[in-house]
N, CA and C of each residue as an Amber inpcrd file, in Angstrom:
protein
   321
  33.1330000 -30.1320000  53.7980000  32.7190000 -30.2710000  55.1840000
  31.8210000 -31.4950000  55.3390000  31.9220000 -32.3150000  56.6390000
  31.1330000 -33.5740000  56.7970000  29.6250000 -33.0560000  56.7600000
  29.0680000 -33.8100000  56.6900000  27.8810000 -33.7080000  57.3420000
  27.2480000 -34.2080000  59.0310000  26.5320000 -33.4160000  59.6810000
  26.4540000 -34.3860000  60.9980000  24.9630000 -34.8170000  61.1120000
  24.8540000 -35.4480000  62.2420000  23.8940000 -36.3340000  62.9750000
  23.6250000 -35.8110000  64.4860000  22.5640000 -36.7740000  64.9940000
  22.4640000 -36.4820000  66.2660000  23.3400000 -36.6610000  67.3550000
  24.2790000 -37.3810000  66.5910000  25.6740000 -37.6350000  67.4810000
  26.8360000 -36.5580000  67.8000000  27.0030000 -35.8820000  66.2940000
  28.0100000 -34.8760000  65.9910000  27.3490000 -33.8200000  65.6320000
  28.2730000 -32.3820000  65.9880000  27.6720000 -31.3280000  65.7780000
  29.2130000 -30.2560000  65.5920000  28.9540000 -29.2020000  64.9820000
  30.0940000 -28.5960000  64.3120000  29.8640000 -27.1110000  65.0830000
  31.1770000 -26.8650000  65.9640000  30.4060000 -25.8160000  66.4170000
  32.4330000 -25.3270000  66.3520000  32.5630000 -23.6650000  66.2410000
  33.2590000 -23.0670000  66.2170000  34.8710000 -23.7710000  65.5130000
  34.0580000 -24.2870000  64.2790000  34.9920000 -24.8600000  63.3770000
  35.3430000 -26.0490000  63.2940000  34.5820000 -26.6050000  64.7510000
  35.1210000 -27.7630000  65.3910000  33.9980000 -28.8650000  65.4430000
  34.5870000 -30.3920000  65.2070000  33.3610000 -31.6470000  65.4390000
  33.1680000 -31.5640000  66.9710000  32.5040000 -32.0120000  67.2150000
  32.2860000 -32.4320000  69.2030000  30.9000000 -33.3960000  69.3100000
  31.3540000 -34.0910000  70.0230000  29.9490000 -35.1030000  70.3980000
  28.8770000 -34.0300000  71.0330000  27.5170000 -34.3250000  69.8700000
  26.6260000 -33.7710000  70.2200000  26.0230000 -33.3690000  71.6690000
  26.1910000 -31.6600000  72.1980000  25.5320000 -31.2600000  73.5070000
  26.8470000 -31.1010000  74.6560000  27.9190000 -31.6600000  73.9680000
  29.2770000 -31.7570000  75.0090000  30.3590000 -30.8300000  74.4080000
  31.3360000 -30.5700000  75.4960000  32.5710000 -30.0060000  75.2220000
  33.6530000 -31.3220000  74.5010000  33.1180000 -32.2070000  74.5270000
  33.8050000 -33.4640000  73.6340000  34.4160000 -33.1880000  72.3580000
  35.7650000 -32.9110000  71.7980000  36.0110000 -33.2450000  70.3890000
  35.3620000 -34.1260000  70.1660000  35.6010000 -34.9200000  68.6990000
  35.2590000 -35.3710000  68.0250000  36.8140000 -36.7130000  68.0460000
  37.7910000 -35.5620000  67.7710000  39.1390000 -36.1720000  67.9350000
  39.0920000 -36.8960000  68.6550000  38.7650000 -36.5880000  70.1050000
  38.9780000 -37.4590000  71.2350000  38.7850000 -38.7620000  71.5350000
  37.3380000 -38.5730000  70.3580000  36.5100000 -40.2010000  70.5570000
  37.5920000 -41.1680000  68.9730000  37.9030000 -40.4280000  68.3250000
  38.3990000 -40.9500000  66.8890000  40.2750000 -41.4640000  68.1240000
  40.6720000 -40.9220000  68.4970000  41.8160000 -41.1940000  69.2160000
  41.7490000 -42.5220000  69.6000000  40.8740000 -42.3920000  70.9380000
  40.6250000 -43.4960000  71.7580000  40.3010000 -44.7280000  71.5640000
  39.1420000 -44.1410000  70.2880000  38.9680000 -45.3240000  69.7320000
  39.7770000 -46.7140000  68.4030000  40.7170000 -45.3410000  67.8360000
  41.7050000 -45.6800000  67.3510000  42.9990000 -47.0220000  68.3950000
  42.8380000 -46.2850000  69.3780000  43.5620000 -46.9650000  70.3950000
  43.2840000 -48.2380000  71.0350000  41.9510000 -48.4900000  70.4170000
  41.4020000 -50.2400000  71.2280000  40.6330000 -49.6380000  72.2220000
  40.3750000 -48.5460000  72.2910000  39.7080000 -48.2680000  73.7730000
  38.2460000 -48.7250000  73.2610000  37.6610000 -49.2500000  73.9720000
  36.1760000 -49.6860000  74.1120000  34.4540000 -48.6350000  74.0830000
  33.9630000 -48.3570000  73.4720000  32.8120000 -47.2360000  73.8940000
  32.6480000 -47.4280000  75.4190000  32.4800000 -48.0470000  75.7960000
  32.6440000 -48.1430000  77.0970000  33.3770000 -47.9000000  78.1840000
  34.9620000 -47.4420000  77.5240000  35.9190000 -47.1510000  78.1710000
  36.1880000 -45.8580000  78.1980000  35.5350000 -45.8060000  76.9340000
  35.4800000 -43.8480000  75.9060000  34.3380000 -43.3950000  76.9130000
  33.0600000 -44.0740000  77.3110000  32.0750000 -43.3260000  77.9970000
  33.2880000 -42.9750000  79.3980000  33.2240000 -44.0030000  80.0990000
  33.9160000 -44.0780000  81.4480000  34.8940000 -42.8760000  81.7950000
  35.7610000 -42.6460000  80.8540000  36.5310000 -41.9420000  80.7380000
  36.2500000 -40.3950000  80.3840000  34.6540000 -40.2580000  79.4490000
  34.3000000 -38.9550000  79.6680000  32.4150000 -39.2720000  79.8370000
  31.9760000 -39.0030000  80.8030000  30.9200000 -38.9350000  81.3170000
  30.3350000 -38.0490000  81.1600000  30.8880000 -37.0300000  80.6540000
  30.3140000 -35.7560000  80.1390000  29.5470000 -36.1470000  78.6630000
  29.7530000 -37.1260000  78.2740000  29.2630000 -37.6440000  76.5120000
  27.5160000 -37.5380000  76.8070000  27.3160000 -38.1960000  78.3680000
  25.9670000 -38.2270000  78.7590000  25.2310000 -39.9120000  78.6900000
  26.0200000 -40.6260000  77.5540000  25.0530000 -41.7160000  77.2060000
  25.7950000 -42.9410000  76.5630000  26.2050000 -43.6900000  76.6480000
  26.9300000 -44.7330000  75.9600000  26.7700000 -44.6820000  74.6280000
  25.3300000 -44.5150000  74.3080000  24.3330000 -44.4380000  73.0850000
  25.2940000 -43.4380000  72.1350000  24.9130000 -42.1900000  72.6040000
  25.9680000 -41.2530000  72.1430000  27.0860000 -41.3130000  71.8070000
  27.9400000 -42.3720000  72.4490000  29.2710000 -42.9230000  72.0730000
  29.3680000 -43.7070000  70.9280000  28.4980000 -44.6600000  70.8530000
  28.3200000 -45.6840000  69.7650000  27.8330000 -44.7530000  68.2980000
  27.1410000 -44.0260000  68.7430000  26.7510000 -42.9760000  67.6730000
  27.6160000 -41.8480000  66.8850000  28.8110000 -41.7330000  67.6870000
  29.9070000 -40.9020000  67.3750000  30.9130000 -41.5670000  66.5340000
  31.2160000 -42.6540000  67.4340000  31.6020000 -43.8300000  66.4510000
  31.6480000 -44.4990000  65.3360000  29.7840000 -44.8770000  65.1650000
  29.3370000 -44.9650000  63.5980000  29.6390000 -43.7190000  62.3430000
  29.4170000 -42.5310000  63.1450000  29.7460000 -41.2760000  62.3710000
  31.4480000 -41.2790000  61.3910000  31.7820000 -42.0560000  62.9490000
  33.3180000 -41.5420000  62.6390000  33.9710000 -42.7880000  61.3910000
  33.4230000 -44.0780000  61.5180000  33.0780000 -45.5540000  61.2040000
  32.6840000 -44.9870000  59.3690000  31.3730000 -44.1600000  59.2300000
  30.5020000 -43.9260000  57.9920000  31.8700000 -42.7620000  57.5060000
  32.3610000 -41.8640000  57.8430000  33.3620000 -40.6270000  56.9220000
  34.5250000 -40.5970000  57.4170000  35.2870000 -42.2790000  56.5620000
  36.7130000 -42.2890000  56.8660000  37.7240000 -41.0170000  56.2180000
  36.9820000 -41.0660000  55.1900000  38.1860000 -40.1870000  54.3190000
  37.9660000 -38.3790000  54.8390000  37.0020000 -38.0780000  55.1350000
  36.3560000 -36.8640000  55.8400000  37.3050000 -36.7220000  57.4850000
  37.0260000 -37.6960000  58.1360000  37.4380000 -37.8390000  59.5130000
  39.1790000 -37.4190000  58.9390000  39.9180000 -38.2240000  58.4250000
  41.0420000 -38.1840000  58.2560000  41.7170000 -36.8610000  57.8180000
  40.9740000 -36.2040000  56.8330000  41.2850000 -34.7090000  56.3290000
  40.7120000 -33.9350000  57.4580000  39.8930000 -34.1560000  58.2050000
  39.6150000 -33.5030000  59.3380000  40.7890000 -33.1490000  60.4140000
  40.7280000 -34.4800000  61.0800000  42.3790000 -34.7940000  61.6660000
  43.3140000 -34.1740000  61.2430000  43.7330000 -34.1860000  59.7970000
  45.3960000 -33.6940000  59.4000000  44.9820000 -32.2390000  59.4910000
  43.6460000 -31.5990000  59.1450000  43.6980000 -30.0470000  59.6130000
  43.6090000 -29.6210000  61.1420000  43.5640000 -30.2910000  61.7620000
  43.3700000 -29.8190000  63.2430000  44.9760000 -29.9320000  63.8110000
  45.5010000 -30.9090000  63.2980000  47.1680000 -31.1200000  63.5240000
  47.8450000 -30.1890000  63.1370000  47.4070000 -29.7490000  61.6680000
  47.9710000 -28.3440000  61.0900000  47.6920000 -26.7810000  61.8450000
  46.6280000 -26.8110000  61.9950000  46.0210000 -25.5370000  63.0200000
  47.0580000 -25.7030000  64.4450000  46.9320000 -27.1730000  64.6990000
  48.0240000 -26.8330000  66.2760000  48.8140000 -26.7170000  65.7970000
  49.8010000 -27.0940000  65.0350000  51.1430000 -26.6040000  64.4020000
  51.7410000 -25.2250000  64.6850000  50.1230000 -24.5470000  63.6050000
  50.2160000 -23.4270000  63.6490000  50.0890000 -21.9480000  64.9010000
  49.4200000 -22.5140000  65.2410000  49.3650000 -22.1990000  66.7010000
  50.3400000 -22.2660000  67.9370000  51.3980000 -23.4200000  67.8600000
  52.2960000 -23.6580000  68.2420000  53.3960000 -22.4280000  67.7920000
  54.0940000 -22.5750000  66.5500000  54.5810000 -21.7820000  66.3310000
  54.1540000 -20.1530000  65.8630000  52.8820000 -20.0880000  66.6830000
  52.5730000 -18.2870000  67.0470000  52.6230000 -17.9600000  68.3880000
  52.8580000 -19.3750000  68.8100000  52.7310000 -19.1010000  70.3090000
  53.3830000 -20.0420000  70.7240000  54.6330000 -19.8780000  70.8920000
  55.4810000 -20.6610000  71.9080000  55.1430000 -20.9230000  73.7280000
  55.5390000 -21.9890000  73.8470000  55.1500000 -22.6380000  74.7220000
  56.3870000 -22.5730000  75.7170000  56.1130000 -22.1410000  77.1650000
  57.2400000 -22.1310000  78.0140000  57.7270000 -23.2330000  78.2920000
  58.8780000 -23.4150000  78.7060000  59.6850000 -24.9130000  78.8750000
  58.4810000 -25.5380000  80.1390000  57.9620000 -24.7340000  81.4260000
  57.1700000 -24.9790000  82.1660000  56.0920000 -26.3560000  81.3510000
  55.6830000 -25.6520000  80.5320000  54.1210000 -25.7730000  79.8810000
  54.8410000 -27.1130000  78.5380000  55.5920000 -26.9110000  78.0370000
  56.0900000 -28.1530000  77.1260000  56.4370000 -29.4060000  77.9680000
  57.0550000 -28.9750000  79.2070000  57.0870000 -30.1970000  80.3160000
  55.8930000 -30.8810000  80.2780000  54.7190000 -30.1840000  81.4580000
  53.7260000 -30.3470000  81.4530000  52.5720000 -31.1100000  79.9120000
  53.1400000 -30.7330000  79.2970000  52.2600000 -31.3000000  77.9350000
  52.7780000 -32.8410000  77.6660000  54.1650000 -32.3660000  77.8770000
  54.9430000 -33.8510000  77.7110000  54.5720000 -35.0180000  78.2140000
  54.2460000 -34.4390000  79.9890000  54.2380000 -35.5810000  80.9280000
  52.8810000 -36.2240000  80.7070000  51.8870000 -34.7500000  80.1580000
  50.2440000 -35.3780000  80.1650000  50.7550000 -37.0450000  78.9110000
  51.1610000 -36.0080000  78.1550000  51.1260000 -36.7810000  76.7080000
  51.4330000 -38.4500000  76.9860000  52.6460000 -38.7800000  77.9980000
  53.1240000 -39.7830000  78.3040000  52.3310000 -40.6430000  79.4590000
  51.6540000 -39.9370000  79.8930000  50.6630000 -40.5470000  81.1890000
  49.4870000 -41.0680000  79.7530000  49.2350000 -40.2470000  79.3400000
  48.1920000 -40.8440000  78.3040000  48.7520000 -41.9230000  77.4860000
  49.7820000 -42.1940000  76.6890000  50.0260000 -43.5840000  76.4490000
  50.3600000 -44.3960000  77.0600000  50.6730000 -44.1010000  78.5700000
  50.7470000 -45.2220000  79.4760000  49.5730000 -45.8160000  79.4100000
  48.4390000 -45.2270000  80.0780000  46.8800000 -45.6170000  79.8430000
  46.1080000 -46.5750000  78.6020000  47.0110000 -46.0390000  77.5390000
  46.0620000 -46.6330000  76.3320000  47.2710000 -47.9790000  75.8310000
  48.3330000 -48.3240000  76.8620000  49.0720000 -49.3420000  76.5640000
  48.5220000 -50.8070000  76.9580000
């Protein structure tokens, strides 16, 4: 297990930017994507602080190999989850379209 900071905090199995409903993922995504701390704040304002962003960042920046085994278990858990719980054609639409509106965005 990582260790955290005032940035990150481990709560119900899960990383999240410290004090927020924020994964951890979210900011490792975005930022993966070229998105800017600045674009990462903009985009969730709930983080509270730019500061906080840059700080999540460094976290994520300091435990590559941690972050990454992190990641491939959270992919595995949805997997798994997926196939305990199928998803209505409704709701796979819907996931689809989010999914594709979101790489429109980060294009």
């Amino acid at each position: 297990m990582m260790p955290t900071n005032q940035y990150v905090e481990i709560r119900n199995g899960g990383y999240y930017v410290a004090g927020t409903r924020i994964g951890l993922d979210v900011v490792v995504y975005d930022f993966r994507a070229g998105r800017s701390a600045e674009a990462i704040f903009e985009a969730y304002p709930s983080i509270g602080s730019l500061a906080k962003v840059y700080g999540a960042i460094t976290f994520v920046l300091e435990h590559p190999k941690e972050i990454e085994t992190y990641l491939e278990e959270q992919d595995r858990l949805y997997e798994e989850f997926k196939s305990q719980h199928p998803l209505t054609p409704d709701m796979i639409e819907r996931f689809e379209r989010a999914k594709r509106e979101r790489s429109l965005k980060e294009a």
